[in-house]
N, C-alpha and C positions, 0 to 999 in steps of 0.2 A: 504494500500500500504506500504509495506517496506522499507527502506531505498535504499537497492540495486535498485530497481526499480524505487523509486525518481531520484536515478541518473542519470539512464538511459533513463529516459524522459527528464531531465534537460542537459541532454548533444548532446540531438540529434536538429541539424540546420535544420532552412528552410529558404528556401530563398523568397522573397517577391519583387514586385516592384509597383512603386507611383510614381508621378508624384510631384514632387515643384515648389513653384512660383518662378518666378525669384531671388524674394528678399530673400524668404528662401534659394537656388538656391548660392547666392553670399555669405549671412551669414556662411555656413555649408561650401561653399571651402574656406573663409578667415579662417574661426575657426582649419579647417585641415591642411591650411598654418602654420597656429601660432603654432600648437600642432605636425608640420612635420610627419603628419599622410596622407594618402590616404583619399581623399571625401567620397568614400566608406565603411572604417574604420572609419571615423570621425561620419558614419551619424549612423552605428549600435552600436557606444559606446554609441550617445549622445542618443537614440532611445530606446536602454536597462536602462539609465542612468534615465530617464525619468520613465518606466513602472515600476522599483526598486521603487522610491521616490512616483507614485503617481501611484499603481494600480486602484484606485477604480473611477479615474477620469471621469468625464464625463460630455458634456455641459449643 
């Protein structure tokens, strides 16, 4: 794969939805409060922020 074609898979979105527990829930809109971000933005920064640091993660 090329570089131009890296990019172009790296830059293309999809969208997802999931369900949080409550407590996850309250954490993620206090943390988007703090950071005066949207819940929504908050959960796909911390969510990419996450898969950046610990690809290989697994239980």
């Amino acid at each position: 794969m090329n570089f131009k074609s890296e990019c172009m898979v790296e830059s293309k979105e999809v969208g997802i939805a999931f369900n949080l527990s409550s407590k996850a829930n309250k954490t993620l809109t206090l943390s988007a409060k703090r950071a005066e971000r949207a819940k929504k933005r908050e959960g796909k920064l911390r969510l990419e922020d996450h898969l950046k640091r610990f690809p290989n993660w697994s239980l």
